[in-house]
C-alpha positions in Angstrom: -34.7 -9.5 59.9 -33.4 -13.2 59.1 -29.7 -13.5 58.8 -28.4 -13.7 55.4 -27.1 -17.2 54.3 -24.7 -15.8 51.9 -22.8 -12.5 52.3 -21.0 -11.1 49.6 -18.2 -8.2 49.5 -16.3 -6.8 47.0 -16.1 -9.7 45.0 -13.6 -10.4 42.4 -11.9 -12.8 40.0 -8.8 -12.0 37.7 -8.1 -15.0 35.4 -4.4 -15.2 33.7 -4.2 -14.6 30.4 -1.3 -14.1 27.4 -2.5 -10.9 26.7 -2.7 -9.8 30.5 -5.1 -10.5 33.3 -8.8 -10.4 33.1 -11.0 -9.4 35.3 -14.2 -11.5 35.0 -15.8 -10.0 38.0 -15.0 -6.5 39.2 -16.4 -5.6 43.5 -19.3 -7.0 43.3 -21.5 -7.2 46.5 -24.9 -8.7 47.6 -26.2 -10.6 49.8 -29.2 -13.2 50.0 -31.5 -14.5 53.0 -33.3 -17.7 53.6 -36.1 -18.7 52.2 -34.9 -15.1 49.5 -34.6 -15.9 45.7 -32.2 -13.5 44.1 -30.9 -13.2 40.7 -28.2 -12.1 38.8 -28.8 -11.3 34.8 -27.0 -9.3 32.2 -25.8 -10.5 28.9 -23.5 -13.6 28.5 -19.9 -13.2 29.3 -20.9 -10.5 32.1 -19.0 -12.7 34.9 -22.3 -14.3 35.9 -21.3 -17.9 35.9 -17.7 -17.0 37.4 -19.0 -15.4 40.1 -21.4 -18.4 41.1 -18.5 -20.4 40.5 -16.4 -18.2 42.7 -18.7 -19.0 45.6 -18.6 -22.8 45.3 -15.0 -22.8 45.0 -14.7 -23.9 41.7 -12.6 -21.7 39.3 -10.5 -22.9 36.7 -6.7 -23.3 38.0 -5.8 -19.8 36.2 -8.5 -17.9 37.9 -7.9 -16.1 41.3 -10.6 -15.5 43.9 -10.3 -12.1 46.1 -13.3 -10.8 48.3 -13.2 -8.4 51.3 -15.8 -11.1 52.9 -17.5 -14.1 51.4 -19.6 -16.0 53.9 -21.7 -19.0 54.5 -24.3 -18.8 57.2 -21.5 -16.9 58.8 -19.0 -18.8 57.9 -15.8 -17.5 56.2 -15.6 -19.6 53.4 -12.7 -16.9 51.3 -10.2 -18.5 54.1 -12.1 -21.9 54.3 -9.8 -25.0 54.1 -10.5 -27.2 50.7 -11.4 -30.2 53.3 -14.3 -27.7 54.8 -15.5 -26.3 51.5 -15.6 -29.9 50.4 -18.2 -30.7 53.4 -20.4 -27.6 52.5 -20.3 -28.1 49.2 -23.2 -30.3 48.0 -24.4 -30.3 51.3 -25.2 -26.9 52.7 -24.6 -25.3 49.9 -25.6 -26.9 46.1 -25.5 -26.3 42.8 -27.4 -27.0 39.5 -25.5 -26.6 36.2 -26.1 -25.0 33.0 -26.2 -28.1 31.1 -27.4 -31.2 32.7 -26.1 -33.5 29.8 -22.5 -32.5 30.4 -23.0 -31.9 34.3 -24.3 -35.7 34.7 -21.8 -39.1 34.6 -22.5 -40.9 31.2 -21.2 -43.6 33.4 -23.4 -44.1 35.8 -27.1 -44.8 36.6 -28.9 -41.4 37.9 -29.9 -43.5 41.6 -25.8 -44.2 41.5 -25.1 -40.2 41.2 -28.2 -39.4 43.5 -27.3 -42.0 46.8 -23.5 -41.2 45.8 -24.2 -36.9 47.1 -26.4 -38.2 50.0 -23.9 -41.1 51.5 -20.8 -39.2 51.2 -22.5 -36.2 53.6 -24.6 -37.6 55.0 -23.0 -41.2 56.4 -26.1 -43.0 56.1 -27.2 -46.2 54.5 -28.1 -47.0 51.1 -32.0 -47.6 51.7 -32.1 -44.5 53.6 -30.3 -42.6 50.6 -32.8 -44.4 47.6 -35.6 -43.8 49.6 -34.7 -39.8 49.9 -33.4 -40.0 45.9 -37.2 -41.4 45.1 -39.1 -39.2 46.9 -37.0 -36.3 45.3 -37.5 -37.5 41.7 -41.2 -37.6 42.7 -41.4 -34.2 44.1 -40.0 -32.9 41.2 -42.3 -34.1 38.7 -41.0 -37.7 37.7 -43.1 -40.5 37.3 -41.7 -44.2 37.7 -39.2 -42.4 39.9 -38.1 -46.1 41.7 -37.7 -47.3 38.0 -36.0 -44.1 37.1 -33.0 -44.8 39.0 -31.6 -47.6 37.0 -31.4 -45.4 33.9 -28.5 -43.6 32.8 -28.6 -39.6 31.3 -28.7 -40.2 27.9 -32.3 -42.2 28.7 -33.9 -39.0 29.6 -34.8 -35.8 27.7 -33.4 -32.5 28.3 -36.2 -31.6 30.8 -36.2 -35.3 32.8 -31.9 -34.4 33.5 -32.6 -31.1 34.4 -35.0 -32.7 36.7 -33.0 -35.0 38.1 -30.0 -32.3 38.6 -32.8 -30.5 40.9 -33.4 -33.6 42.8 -29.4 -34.4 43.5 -29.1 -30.5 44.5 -31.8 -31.0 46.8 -30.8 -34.2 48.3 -29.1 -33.5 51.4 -31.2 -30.6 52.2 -29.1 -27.4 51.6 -29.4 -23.7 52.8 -28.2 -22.2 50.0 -28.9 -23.2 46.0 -27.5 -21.7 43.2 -28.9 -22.2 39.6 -26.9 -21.1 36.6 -28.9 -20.7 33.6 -31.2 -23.6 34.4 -33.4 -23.4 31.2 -30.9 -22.7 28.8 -31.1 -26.0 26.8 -34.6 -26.1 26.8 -37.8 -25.6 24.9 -40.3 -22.9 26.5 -42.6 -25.1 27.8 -40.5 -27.0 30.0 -38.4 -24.2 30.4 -41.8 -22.6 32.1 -42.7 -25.8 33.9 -38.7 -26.1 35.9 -39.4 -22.2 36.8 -42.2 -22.9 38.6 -41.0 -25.9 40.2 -37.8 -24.4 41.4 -39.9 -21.6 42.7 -42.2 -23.9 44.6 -39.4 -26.0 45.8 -37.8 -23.4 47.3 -40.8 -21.6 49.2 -41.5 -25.1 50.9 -38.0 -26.4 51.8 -37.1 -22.2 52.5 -34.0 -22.5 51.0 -31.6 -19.3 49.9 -31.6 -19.3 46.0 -29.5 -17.8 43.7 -30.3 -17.8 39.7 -28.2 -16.7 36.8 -30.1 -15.8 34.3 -30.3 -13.9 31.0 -33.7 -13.6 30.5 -35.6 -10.7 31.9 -38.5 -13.0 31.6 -37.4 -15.6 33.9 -36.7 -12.6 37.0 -39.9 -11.3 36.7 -41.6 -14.5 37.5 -39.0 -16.3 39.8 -36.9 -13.1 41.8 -37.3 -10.9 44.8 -34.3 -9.0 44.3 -32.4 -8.6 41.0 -28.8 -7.6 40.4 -28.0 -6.4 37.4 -24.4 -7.4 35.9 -22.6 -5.8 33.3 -18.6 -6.1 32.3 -17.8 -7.9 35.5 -19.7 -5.6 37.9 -23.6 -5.2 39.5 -24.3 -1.9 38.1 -27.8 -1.7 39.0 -29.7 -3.2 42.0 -33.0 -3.7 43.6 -36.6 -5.5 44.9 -38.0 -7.1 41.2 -41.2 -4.7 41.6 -38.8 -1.5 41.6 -36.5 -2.5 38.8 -38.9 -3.5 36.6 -41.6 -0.3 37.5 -38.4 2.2 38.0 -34.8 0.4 36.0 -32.5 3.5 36.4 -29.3 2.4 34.6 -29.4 2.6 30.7 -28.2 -0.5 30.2 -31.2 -2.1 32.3 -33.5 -0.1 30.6 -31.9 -1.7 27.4 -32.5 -4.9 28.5 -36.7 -4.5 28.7 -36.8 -2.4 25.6 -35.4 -6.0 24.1 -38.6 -7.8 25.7 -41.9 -7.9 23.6 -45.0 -6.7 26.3 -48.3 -9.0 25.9 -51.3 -6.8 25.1 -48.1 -3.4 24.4 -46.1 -4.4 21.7 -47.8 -5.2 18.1 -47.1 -7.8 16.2 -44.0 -7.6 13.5 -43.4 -3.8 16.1 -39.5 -3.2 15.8 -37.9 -4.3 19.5 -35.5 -2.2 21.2 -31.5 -3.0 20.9 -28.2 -2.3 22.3 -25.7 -1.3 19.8 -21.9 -2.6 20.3 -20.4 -4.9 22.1 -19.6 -5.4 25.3 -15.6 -4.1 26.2 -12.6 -6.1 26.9 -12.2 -7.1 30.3 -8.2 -7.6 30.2 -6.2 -5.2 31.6 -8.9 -3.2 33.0 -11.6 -1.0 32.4 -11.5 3.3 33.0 -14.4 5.0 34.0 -18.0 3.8 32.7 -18.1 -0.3 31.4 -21.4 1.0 29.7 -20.1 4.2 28.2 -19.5 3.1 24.2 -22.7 1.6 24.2 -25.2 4.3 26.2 -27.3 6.8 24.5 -26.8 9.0 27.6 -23.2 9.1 27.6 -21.2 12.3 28.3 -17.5 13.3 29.3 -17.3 12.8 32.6 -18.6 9.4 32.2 -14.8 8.4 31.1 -14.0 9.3 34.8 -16.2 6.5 36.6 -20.2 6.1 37.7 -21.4 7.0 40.9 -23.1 4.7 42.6 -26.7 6.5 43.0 -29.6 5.0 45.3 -33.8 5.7 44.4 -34.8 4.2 48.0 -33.4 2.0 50.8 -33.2 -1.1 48.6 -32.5 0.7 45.1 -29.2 1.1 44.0 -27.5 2.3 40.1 -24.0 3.3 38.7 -24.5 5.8 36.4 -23.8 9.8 36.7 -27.5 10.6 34.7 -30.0 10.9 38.5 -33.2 8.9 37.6 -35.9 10.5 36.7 
């Protein structure tokens, strides 16, 4: 079996508030393996994005970042210096933003931002680094890509800067890629088009992906293991097949009941919901996350969820045993 790139252990990050300290990601643990695409989905404000940002090192100041072990090819990166995260960082490891428009410098031409990630790691020349940036916009799907380079963000639609942030992500050849949300601000068609080039980009260059998702949709076509997120912490995972065959927590079987089925679900047919809200996470949680919310809850669920496993590679929270 191929060592894992990225190790994750009892995860966590408390961010500082008036009111008391939150905690934005509760223990969370997975792991993923080269050439692996994993993904973590739930609703928004789950922790997802702080958790991915907890990885690359880039909380807010008022966040704080405590894991039992957090490594990078083997690398400890919770006790990492700032100057050595600051080499992996867009190197080894990279990362493509929710929203290109904001994520990308107004201020500069895209080959500026592109040679910019490739000469600081890499210590090459200029040629070497715009010749790497236009094969890059090339392989993912831009035409004119020499031309391209001279343009600045606000030149290109939605779907060209998402682009783009793929390229600079993949410019200095990492081992592990992270992408958070990376078809929110898009329409479905391209939405579909920069799945299937993130999936294909990361079979032939074998690098470890992570995506952040909401959408059910997007893990069945992209994933090979899911993680389930819900108030801060992974309550159900397992292989994509499994979940989506088998889901054994009731908030994942919430989650598909919300997804229309081609060729199952009529026409104007009533889709499934979850009722409430999800709970505060300041101060701390007691017992079941899910349990104001679940159809299935009972008593005991007040005094915490077991964690409950189907197979090798199936894991849930909840103290209902799947059927």
């Amino acid at each position: 079996m191929s060592q894992s790139v990225l190790e994750v252990e009892d995860l966590s990050v408390t961010i500082a508030t008036p009111s008391g300290p939150l905690q934005a990601v509760r223990n969370i643990s997975f792991d993923i393996k080269r050439g692996e695409s994993v993904c973590l989905v739930g609703e928004s404000g789950c922790g997802k994005s702080m958790t991915s940002l907890a990885i690359m090192g880039l909380l807010p100041p008022a966040a704080k970042r405590s894991a039992r072990r957090l490594a990078f090819a083997g690398e400890d990166l919770a006790g990492a210096s700032m100057k050595r995260i600051n080499q992996l960082r867009g190197d080894r490891m990279a990362m493509i933003f929710q929203e290109p428009m904001t994520a990308l410098n107004p201020a500069y031409t895209i080959g500026d931002q592109l040679i910019e990630v490739h000469r600081r790691h890499k210590q090459q020349g200029d040629r070497i680094a715009r010749e790497r940036a236009v094969y890059l916009l090339e392989k993912v799907g831009i035409a004119s890509a020499a031309e391209r380079l001279g343009q600045y963000p606000h030149q290109l639609s939605g779907g060209l800067r998402q682009r783009v942030m793929i390229a600079m992500s993949l410019m200095c050849e990492p081992d592990l890629l992270i992408a958070d949300e990376p078809t929110t601000a898009l329409d479905v068609t391209i939405q579909a088009q920069i799945l299937r080039l993130l999936a294909d980009l990361q079979k032939e260059f074998g690098v470890a992906l992570l995506l952040i998702t909401h959408d059910l949709g997007v893990v069945a076509r992209v994933a090979d293991r899911v993680n389930v997120m819900y108030a801060g912490e992974i309550v159900e995972s397992a292989a994509v097949a499994d979940l989506f065959a088998k889901p054994s927590h009731p908030y994942t079987r919430g989650l598909l009941d919300c997804i229309p089925i081609p060729g199952k679900t009529a026409p104007g047919e009533e889709l499934g919901t979850i009722p409430g809200t999800v709970p505060s996470l300041i101060g701390g949680i007691q017992g079941c996350a899910f349990m104001s919310r679940c159809p299935l809850a009972q008593g005991v669920c007040a005094e915490g969820a077991p964690l409950r496993h189907t197979n090798d590679t199936h894991a849930y929270r909840c103290i209902v045993e799947a059927a």
